[in-house]
N, C-alpha and C positions, 0 to 999 in steps of 0.2 A: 244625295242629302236633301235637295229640297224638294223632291216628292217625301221625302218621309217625313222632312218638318211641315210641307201644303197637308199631310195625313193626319197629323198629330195634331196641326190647327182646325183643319175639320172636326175630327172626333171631340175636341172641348167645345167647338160653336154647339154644334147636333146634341150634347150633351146638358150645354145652359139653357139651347133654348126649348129642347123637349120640356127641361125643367118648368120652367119658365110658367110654359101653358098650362101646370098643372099647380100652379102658386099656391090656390086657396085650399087647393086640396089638404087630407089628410096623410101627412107622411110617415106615417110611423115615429120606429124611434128615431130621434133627433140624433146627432154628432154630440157626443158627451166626452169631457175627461174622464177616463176611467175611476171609477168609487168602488171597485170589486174589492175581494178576498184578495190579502195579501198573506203569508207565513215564512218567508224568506229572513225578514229584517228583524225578527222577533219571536221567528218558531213559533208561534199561536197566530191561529185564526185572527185578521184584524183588517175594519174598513182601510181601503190606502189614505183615506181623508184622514185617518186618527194615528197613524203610522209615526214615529216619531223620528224614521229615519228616512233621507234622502233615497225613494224607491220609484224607478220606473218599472211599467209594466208593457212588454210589448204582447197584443190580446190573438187570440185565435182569429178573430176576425181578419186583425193585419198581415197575420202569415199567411190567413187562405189570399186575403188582396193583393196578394204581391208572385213573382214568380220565383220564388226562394224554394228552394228542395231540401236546403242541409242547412244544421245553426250557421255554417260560415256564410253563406246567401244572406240569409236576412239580418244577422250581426255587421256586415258589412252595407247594408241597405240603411241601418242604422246610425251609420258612423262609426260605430264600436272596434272594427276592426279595419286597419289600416293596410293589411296586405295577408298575404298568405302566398305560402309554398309547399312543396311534398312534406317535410316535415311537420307543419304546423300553422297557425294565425298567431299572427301577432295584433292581440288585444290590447285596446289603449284606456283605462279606467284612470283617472286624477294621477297621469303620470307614472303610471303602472302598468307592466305590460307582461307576458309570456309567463312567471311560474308566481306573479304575484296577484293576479286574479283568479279567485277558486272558482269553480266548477261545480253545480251539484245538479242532480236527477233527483224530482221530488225529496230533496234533502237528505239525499242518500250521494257522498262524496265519487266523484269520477276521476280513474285515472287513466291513464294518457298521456303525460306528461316526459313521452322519453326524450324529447329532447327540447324540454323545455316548455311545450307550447303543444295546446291540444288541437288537434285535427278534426274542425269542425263538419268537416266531409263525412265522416263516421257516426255523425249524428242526423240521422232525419229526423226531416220535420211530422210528416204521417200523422203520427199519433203525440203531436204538442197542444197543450189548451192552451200555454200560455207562458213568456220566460219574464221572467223577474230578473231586475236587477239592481244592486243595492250597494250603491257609492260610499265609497268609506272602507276601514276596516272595521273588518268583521270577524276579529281573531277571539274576540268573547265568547262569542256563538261557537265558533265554527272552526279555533284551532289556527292551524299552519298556511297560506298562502292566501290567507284573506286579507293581505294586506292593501292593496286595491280597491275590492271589493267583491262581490260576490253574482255570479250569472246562475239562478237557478231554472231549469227547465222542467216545467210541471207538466204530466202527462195527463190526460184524457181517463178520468174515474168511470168506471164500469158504470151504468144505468140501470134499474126494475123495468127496463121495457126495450122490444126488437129496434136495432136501428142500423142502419148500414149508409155508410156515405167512401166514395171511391173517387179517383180523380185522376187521369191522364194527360201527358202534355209532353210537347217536343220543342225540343230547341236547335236551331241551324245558325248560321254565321255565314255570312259572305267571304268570297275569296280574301287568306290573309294579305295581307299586301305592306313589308316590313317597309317602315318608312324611314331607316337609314343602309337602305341598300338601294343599286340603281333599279332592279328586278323587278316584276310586276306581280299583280295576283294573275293567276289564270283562272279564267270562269269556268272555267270545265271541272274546276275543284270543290264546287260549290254542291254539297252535302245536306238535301233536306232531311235527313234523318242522321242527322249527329249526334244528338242526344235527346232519349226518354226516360222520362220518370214515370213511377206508378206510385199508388200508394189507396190501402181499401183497411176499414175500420171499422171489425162487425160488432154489435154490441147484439147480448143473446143473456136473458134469463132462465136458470134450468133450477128446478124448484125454488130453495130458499137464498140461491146464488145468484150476485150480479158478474156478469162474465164481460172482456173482451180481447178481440182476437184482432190482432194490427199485421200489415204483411208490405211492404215497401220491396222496390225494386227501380235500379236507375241502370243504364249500359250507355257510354258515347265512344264515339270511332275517334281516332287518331285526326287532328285538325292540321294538313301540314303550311309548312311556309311556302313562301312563293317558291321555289326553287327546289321543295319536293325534298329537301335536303335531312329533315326532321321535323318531328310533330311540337307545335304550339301548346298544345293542349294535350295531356293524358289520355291515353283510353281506361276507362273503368266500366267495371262492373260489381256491381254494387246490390245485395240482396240484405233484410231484414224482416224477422218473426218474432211474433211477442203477445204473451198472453197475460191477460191479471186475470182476478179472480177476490169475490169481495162479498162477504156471507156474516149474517150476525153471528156476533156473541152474548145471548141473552138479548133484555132491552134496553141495555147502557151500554152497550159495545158492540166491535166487529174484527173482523179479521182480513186481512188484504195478503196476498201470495199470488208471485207472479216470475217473469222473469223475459230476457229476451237474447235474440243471439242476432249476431250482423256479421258476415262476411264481404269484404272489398277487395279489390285486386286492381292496383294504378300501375300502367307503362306510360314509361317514357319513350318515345324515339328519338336514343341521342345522337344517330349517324347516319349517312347515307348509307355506311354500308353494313348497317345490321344491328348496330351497338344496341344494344336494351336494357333499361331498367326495371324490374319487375318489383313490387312493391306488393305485397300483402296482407291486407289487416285482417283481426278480429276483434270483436267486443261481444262477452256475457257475461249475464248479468241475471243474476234470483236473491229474492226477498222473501221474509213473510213477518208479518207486523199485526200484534194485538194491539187494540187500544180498548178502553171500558175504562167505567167511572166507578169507585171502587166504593164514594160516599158521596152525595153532595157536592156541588162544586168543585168537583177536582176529578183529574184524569190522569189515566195514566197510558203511556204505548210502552212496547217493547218491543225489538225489529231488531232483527239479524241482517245481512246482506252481503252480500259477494262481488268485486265488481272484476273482471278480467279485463287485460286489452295485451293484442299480441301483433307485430310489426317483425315482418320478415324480407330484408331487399336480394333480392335475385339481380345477376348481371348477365348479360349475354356478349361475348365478341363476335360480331356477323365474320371478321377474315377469319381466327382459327375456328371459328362453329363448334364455340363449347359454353358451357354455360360453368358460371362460379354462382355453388349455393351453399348455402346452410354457415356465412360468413361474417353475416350482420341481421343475424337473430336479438330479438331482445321482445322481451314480456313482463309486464307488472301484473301484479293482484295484489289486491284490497278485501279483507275481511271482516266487518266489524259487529261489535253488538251493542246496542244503544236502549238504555232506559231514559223515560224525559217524562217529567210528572208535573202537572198544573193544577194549581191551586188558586180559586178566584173567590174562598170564606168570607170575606175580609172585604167593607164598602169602598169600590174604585180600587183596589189593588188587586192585582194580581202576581202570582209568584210562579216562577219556571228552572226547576232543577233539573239535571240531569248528568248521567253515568254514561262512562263509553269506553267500548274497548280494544283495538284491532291490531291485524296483524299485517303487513307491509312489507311485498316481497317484492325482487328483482331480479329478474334473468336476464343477462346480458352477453355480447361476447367480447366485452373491451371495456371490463370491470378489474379492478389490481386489487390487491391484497384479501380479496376473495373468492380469486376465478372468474369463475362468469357468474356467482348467484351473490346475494347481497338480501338482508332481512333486516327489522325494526319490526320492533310491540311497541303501543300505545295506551297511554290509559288517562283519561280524563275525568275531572269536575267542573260543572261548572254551575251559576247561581244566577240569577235573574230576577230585579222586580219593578216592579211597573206602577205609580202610581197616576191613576188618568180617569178623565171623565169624558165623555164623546162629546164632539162638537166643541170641546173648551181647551183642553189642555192634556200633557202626556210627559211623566219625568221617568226615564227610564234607567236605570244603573243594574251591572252586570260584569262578571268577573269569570273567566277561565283558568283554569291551572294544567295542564300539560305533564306529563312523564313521558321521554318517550328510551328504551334501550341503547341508543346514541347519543346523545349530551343531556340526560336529564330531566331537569324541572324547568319547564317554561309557562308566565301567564302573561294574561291580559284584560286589561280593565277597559272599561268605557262607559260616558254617559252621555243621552240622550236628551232633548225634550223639546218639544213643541208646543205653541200657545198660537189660538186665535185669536188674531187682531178684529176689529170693526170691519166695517166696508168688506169683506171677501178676504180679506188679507192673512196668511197665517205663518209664522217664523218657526224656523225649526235648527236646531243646532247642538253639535255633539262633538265628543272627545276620546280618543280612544284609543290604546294601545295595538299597533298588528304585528303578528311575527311572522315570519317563514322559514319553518324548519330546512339546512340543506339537505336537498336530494339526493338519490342516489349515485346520479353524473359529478353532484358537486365533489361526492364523497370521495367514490372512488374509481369517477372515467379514466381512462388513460384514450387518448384520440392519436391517434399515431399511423392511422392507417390509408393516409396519402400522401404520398412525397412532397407534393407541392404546395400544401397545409400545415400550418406550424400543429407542434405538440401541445394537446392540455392535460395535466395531470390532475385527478383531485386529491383532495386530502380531507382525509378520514378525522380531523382533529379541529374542523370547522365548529363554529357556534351559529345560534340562530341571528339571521339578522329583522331588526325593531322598525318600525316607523312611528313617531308619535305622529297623530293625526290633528287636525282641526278643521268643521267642516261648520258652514252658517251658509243658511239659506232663505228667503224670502220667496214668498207663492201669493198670488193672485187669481183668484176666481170668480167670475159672473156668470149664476146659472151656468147653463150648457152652450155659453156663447163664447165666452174665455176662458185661458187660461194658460199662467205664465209664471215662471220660475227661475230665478236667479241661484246658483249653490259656489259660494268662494269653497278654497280649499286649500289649507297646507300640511305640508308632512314634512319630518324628517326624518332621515334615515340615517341607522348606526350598527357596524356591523356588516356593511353592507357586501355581500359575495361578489367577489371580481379577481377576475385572471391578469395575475401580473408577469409580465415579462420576467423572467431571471437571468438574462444576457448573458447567458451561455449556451450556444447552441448544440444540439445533437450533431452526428455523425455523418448525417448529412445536412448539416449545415440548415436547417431548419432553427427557426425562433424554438422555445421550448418557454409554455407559461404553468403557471402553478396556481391553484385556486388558494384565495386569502382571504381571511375579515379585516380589509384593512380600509375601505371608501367610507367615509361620511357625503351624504348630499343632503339637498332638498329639493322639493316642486311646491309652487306654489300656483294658482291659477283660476279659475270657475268656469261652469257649464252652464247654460240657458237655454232654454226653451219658453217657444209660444204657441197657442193656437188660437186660432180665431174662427167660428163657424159664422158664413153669410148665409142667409137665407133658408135656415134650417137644413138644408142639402151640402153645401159646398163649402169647403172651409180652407185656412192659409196656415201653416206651420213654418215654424224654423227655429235655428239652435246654432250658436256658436259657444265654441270651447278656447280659449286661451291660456295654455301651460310655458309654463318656463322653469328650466332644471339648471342644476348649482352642482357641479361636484367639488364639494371643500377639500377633498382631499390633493384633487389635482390643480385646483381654486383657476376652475374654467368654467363656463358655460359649454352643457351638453347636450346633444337633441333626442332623446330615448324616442319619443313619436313629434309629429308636427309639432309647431307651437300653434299652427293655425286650422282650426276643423269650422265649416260651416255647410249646414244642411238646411235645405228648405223644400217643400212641399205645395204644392195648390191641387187639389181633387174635389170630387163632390160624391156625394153617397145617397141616389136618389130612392130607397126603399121601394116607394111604390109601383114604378116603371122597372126596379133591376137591376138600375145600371149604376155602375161604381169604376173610379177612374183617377187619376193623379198622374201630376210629374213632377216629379223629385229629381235635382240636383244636391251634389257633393264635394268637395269643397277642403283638399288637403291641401296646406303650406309646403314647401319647399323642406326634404330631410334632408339638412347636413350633415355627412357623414366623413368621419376621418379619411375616410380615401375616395370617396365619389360625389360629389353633389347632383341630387336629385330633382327634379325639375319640379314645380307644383303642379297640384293634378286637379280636374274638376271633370268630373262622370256626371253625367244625366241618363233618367232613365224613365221613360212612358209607361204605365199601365191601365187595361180598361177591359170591363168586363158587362155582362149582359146576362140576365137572369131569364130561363127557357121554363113558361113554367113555374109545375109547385119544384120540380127535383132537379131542375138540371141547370147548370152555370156553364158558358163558355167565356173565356177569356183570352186576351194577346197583351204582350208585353215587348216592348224594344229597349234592351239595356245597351248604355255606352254610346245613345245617341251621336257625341261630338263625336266616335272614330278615335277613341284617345287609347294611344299604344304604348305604354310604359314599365321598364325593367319592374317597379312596385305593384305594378297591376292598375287598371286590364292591362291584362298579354294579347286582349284580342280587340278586334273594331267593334260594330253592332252585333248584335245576336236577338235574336227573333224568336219567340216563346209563344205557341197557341197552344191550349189547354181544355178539358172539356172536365167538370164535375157533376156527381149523384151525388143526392143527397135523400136517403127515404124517407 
């Protein structure tokens, strides 16, 4: 440990002071808060400066600066996500987590959600420009489970011209060495080649077409405990293909068709003597989207798309040497079709309709009163308008209405607005209904398939559950030297999905619960952020989050995620030399949980890289500096990331 901290203080001296010598120089671009294209919070094109909702943007840049491979990597480098396991991440947005934060791909809906909570493993990064994400409900826009808010992940647009950028990188981990056992690591277990990632993003124009073609690949070995006993870590292996495709339509339009397919395969080793869990996903996934201006100021898309995700566990007994499969199957798909028309006639307004239609299936093996498949049609409207001037102000109101073949008619209202203040200063605050339609576990899981597990049954006669929202925020900016942001926030929740005991057990004497609408809660709390850029090159971040949850029903105080998150940051981004570098600390409170109390947790993590070159970057990374081992994660001590990218 204190050669790696004597490492980690040299590389920031060698770093300020190369700086240093080069003061007067020209550095390029400067460290700025992002001013880019935002379309998440508002479905149109719009600066983030004019944006009238609370929206972060985490940039291409910061995904290549960091050693994140999948959204759960850099979601979790963010703060955003509090932990994860085989099944899933558990995402923490204003007190919301697992099926009430939505998910979208270039605004096209993802599912994955089988058990609650999507699995960000399944999503490389490769081919990301950029993920947005937009606090609040967003059930106007966007429907069923934006009651949180919404993570959208924006892919990489084809180009008019050749480019090709590729990037390799491995990652190792020292002996594990469990620190409540008396056992040691053995160094003879120590594995430089535990895990690789790939990832290569060709951009190619073929006449009147912008083409690209994305190709990702990861594979890591079984990471075991001291004692050889089972693996820490999964082995996976992990492959992903994907091409767009982006060609006019006349000179007021174009057309975008694409698609992609990812294959994953997670073991577990849960025994010495053989036990195996075999885990295997898919996800695919094809589009094809018109848009043109049909008159003057107004536009119009229209876009189909399909989105598949398929989760199959295999079991192996190493004593009888037989494998149990085809047992715990289960696959969703998503269909839809979407018209969305903008109209901007009209001085400072603008106006955003649209139509949508889909169809929502389920394949499962531990669904009741439909077998194993389970369906829902949808069909929406909704209305949108905006009146706003750039640089001054932004009122935005919008309203959804919902049908869906399960409970009905469901909407949701909200409004927007923004104003700048003097001095840098600018207020932003909204209101807003979010719903979340129940799934199809709530509807109709039946879980019964471990003795020592109690029963959950769903029930097919569930309603949607509501949060009213209220969100106020204050922002502060100077030039490209700060910037700072305060956002409070409260919700209430009605309706609320929850398994209640029925105090009668089954046959073997197991709990048996049953899914209700029967909790009322709330959270109330804010998020902050700051950055500070020194010296044109190097700058200081940090964010703290403060929630606190109320269930009225049970009228106790609950922990759904921490109440306490702090993140902080110091790096420098020297342009002209290359070099780019940070270390972030993390920063979780203590989760109370009905039956375990959770220790607090604080992860540190070094990065630094060096530009070879017009084309080439090398990079290293050391996550989990402190060594910190924890049933919520990490599972592991340090781990060591060197990397090399092309860039044509």
């Amino acid at each position: 440990m204190r050669i790696l901290a004597v490492f980690i203080t040299l590389s920031f001296l060698s770093l300020s002071l190369g700086a240093q010598e080069d003061d007067e120089e020209d550095y390029g671009d400067e460290i700025y808060y992002d001013e880019g294209i935002t379309i998440t919070s508002t479905r149109g094109e719009k600066r983030l400066a004019d944006t009238p909702v609370v929206t972060e943007i985490i940039s291409r840049e910061e995904i290549e600066n960091s050693s994140a491979a999948t959204v759960s990597d850099i979601l979790e480098d963010y703060g955003l996500m509090f932990t994860g396991n085989a099944m899933g991440d558990y995402i923490q947005m204003q007190g919301m987590g697992e099926d009430r934060v939505l998910f979208l791909v270039d605004g096209r809906r993802l599912v994955g959600r089988i058990s609650s909570r999507i699995k960000g493993e399944t999503l490389p990064l490769g081919n990301v420009e950029r993920i947005e994400i937009v606090r609040g409900p967003q059930s106007a826009l966007y429907g069923s489970d934006g009651i949180g808010g919404v993570i959208n992940i924006i892919t990489k647009k084809p180009e008019d011209k050749l480019s090709l950028s590729a990037s390799v990188s491995n990652r190792f981990f020292l002996p594990y060495d469990d620190p409540d056992t008396p056992a040691e690591a053995d160094p003879k277990d120590f594995d430089p080649l535990l895990q690789q990632d790939f990832n290569a993003l060709l951009g190619f124009p073929i006449g009147p077409t912008r083409n690209s073609l994305a190709v990702e690949g990861s594979r890591s070995a079984f990471y075991y405990n001291e004692t050889e006993s089972s693996s820490v870590l999964p082995r996976i292996l992990r492959g992903k293909a994907g091409l767009d495709t982006v060609f006019p339509l006349g000179n007021t339009g174009e057309m975008k068709l694409g698609g992609s397919f990812l294959a994953m395969r997670s073991d577990d080793l849960t025994s010495s003597r053989g036990g195996l869990d075999r885990r295997d996903y898919i996800r695919a996934d094809g589009y094809i989207e018109a848009g043109f201006s049909p008159q003057e100021n107004s536009y119009l898309t229209l876009r189909f798309y399909d989105n598949f995700y398929q989760r199959d566990k295999d079991s192996y007994n190493g004593i009888m040497k037989t494998w149990t499969t085809g047992e715990n199957h289960e696959n969703e798909n998503y269909a839809a079709l979407e018209l969305t028309g903008e109209y901007a006639g009209f001085d400072n307004w603008l106006l955003t309709m649209g139509l949508e239609g889909a169809y929502n299936s389920m394949d499962k093996y531990n669904l009741r009163n439909n077998g194993t498949f389970a369906a829902v049609d949808k069909e929406a409207l909704f209305i949108q308008a905006e009146r706003y001037q750039e640089g001054l102000y932004s009122v935005l109101a919008g309203l959804r209405v919902d049908r869906t073949s399960q409970f009905g008619f469901a909407s949701a209202p909200k409004l927007s607005a923004m104003y700048y203040l003097p001095a840098g200063f600018r207020v932003l605050g909204g209101a807003g209904l979010g719903y979340r339609a129940p799934n199809f576990s709530d509807l109709y899981l039946v879980k019964d398939d471990n003795p020592n597990h109690p029963v959950i049954r769903g029930n097919d006669q569930l309603k949607p559950e509501y949060a009213l929202a209220f969100n106020a925020a204050l922002e502060y900016s100077k030039a490209d030297l700060f910037f700072g942001q305060v956002n409070g926030y409260y919700s209430e929740m009605f309706d609320e999905i929850v398994h209640v005991d029925t105090g009668v057990p089954d046959s073997l004497n197991r709990a048996v619960y049953d899914t209700e609408n029967i909790a009322r809660s709330y959270r109330i709390g804010f998020d902050s952020e700051g950055r500070f850029t020194i010296l044109k090159f190097a700058y200081l971040s940090a964010g703290y989050s403060w929630l606190y949850a109320y269930d009225r029903t049970e009228e106790a105080e609950f922990f759904p995620q921490p109440s306490h998150t702090v993140k902080a940051k110091a790096g420098v981004e020297h342009k002209k030399t290359g070099i780019a570098g940070y270390l972030q600390g993390r920063f979780f409170s203590a989760l109370r949980d009905p039956d375990t109390d959770y220790d607090p947790r604080f992860v540190l993590d070094f990065y630094v890289s060096l530009d070879i070159g017009a084309h080439f970057r090398i990079h290293a990374a050391v996550d989990n500096i402190t060594g910190l081992i924890d049933p919520l994660g990490p599972s592991t001590a340090q781990s060591f990331t060197l990397g090399l990218r092309y860039v044509l």
